[in-house]
PDB file of N, CA, C and O in Angstrom:
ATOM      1  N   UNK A   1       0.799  -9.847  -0.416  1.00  0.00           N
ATOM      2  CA  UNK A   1       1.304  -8.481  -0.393  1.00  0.00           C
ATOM      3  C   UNK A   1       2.259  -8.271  -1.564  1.00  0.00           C
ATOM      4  O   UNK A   1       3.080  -9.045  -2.058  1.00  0.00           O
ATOM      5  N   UNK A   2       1.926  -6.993  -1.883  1.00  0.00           N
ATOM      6  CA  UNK A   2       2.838  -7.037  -3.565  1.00  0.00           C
ATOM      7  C   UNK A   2       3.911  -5.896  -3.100  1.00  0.00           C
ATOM      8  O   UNK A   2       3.470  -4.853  -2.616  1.00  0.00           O
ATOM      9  N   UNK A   3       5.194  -6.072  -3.232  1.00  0.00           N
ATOM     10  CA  UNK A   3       6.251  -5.388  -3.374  1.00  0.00           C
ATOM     11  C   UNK A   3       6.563  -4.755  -4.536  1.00  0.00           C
ATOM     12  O   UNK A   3       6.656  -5.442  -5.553  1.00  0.00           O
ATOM     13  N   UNK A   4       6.779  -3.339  -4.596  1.00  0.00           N
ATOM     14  CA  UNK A   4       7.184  -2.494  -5.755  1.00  0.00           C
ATOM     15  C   UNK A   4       8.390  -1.444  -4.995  1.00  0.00           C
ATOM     16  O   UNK A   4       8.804  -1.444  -3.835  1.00  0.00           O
ATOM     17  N   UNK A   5       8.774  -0.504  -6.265  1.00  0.00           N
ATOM     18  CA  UNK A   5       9.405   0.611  -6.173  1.00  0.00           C
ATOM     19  C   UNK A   5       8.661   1.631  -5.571  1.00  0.00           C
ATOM     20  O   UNK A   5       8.924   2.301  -4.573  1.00  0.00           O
ATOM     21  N   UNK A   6       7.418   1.661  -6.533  1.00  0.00           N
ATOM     22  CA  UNK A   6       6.685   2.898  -6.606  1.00  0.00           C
ATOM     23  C   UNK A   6       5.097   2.111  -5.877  1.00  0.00           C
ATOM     24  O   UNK A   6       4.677   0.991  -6.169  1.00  0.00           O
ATOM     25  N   UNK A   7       4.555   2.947  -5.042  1.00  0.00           N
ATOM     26  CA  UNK A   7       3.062   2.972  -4.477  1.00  0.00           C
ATOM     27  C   UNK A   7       2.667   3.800  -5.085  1.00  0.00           C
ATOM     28  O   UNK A   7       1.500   4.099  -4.833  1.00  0.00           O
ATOM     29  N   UNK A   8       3.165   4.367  -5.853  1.00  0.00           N
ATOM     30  CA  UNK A   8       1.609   5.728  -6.517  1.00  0.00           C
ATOM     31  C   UNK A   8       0.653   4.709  -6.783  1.00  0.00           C
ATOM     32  O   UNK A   8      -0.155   4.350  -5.927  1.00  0.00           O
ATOM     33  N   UNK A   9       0.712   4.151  -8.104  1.00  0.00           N
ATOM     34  CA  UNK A   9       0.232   3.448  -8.573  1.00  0.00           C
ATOM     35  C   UNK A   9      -0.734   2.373  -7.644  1.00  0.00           C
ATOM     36  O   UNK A   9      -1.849   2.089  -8.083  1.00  0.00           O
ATOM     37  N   UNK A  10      -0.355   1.899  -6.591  1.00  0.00           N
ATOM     38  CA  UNK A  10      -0.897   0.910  -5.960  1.00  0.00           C
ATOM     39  C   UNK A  10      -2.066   1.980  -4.972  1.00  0.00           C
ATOM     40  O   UNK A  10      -3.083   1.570  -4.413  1.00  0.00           O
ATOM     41  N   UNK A  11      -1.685   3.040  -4.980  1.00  0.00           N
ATOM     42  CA  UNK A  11      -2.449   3.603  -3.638  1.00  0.00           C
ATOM     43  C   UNK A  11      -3.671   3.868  -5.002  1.00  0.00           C
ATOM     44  O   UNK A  11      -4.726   3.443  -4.533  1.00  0.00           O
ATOM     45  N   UNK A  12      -3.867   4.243  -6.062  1.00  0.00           N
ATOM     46  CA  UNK A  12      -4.941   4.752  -6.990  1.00  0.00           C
ATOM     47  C   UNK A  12      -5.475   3.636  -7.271  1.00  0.00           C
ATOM     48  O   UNK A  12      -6.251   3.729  -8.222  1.00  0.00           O
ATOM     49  N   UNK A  13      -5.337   2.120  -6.627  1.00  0.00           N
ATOM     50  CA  UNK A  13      -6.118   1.258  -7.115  1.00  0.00           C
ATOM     51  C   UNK A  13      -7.651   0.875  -6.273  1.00  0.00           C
ATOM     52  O   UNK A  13      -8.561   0.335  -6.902  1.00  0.00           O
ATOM     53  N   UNK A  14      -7.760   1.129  -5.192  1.00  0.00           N
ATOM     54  CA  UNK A  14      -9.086   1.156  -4.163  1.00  0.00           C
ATOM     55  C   UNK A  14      -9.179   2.595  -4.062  1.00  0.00           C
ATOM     56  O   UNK A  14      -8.115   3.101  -4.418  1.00  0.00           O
ATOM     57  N   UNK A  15     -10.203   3.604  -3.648  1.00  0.00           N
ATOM     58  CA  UNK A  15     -10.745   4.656  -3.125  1.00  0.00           C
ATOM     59  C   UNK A  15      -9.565   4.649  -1.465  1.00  0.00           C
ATOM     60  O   UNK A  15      -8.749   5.523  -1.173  1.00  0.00           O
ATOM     61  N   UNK A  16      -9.869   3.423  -0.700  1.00  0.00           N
ATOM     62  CA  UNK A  16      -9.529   3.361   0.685  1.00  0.00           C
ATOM     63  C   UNK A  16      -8.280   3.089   1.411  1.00  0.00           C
ATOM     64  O   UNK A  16      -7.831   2.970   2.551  1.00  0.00           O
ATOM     65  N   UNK A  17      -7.859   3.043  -0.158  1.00  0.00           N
ATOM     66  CA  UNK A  17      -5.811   3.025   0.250  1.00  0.00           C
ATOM     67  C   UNK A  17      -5.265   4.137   1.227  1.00  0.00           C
ATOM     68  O   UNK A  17      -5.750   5.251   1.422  1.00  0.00           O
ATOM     69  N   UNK A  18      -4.145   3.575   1.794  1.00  0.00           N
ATOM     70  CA  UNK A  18      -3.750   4.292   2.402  1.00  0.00           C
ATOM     71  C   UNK A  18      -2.219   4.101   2.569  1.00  0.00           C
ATOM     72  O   UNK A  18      -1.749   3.059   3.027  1.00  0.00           O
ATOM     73  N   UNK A  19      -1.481   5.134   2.182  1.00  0.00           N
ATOM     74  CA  UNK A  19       0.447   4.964   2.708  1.00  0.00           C
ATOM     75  C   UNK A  19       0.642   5.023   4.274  1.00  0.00           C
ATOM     76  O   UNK A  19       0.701   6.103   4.863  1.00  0.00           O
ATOM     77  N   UNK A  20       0.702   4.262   4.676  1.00  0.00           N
ATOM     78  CA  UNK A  20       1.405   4.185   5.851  1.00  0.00           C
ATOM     79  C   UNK A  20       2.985   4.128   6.170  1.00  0.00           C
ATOM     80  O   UNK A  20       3.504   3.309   5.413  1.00  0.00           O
ATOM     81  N   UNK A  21       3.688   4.574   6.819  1.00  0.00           N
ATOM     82  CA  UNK A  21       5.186   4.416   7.133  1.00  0.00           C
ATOM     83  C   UNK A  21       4.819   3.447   8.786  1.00  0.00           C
ATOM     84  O   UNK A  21       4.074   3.652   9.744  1.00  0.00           O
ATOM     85  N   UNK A  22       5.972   2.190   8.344  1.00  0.00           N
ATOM     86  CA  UNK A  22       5.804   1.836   9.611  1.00  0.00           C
ATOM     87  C   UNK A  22       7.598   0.854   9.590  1.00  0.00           C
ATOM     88  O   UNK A  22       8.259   0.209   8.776  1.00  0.00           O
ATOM     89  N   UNK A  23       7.716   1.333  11.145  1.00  0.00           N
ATOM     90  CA  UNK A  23       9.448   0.822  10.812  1.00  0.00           C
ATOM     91  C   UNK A  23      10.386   0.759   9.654  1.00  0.00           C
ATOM     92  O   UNK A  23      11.142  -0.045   9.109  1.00  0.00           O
ATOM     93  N   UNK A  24       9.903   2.219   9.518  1.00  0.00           N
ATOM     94  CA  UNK A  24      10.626   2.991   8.396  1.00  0.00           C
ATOM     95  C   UNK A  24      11.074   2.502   6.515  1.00  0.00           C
ATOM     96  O   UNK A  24      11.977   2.738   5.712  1.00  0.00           O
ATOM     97  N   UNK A  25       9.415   1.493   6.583  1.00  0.00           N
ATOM     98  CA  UNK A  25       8.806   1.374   5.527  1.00  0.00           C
ATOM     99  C   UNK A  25       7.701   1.771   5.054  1.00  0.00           C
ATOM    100  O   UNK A  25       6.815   2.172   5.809  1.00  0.00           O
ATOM    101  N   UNK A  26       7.577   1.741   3.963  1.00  0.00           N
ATOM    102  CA  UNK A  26       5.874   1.996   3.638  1.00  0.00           C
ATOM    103  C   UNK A  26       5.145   1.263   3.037  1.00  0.00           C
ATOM    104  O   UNK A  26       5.511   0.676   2.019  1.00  0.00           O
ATOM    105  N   UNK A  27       3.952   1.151   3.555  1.00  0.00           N
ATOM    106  CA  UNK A  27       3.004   0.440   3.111  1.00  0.00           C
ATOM    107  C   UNK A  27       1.675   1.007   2.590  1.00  0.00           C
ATOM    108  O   UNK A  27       1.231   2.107   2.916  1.00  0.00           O
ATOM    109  N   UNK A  28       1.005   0.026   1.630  1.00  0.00           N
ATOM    110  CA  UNK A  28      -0.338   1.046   1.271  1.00  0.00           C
ATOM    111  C   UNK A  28      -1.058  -0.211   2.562  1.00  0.00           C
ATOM    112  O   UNK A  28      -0.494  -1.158   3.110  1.00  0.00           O
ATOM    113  N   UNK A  29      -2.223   0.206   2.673  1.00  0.00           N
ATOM    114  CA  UNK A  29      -2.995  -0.945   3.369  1.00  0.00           C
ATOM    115  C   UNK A  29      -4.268  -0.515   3.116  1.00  0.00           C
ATOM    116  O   UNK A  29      -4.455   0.582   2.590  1.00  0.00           O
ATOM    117  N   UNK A  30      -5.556  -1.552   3.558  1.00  0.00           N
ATOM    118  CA  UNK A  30      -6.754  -1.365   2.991  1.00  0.00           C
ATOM    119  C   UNK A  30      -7.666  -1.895   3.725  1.00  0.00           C
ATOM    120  O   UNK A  30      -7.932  -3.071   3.479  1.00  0.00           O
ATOM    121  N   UNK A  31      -8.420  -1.200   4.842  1.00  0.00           N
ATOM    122  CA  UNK A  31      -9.168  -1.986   5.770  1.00  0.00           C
ATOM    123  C   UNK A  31     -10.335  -2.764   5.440  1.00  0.00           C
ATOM    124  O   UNK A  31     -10.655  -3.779   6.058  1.00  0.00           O
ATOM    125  N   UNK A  32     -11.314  -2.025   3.934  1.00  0.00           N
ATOM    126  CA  UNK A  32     -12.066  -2.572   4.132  1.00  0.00           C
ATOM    127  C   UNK A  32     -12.173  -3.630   2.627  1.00  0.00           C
ATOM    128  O   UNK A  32     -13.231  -4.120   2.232  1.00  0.00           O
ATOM    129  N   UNK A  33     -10.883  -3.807   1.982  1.00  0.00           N
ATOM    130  CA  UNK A  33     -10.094  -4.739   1.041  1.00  0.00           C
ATOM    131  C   UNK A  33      -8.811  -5.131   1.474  1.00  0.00           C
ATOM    132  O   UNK A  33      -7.878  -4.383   1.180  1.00  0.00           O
ATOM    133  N   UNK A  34      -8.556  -6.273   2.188  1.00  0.00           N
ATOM    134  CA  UNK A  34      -7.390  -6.319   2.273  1.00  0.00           C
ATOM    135  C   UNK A  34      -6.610  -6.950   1.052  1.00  0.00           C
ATOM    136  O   UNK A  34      -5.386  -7.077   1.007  1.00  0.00           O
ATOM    137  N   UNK A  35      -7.166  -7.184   0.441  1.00  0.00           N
ATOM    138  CA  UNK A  35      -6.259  -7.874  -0.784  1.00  0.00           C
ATOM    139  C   UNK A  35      -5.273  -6.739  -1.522  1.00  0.00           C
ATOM    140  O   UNK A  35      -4.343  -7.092  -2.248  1.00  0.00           O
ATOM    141  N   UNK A  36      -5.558  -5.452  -1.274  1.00  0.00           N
ATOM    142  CA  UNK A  36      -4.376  -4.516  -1.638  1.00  0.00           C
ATOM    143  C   UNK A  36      -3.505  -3.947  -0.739  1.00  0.00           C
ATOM    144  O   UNK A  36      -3.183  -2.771  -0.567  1.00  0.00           O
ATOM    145  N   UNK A  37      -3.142  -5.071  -0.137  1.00  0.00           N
ATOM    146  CA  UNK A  37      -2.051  -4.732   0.496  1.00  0.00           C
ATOM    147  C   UNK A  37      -0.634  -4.404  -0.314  1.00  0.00           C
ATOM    148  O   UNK A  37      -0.451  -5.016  -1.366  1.00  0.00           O
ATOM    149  N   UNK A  38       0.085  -3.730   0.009  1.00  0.00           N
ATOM    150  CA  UNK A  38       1.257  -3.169  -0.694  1.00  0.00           C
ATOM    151  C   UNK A  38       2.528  -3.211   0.069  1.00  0.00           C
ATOM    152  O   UNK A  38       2.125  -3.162   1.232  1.00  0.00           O
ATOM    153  N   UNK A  39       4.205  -3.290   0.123  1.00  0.00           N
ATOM    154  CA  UNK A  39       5.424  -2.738   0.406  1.00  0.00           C
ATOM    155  C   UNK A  39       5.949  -2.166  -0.354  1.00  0.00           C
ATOM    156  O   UNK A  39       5.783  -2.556  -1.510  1.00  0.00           O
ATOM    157  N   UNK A  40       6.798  -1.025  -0.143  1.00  0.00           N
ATOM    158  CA  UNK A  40       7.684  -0.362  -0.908  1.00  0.00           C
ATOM    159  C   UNK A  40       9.332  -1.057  -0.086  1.00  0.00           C
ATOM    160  O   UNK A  40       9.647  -0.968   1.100  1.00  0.00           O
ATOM    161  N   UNK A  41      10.137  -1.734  -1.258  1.00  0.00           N
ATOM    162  CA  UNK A  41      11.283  -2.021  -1.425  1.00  0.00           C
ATOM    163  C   UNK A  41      11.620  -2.684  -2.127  1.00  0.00           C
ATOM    164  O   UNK A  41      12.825  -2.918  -2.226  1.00  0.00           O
TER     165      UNK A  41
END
């Protein structure tokens, strides 16, 4: 899982990204790639 500032960038890298907020973080996630998984902090 790759940690950044910014998810723009990470969410434009698969078609199937997705920002999720979860316990008041965000994440990109990718069901049918999980290798782009993402955190923002």
């Amino acid at each position: 899982m790759k940690v950044t500032s910014s998810l723009k960038s990470l969410k434009r890298r698969h078609p199937n990204c997705q920002v999720v907020r979860r316990k008041g973080r965000l994440y990109v996630i990718n069901k049918t790639n999980p290798r782009y998984k993402a955190r923002q902090g």
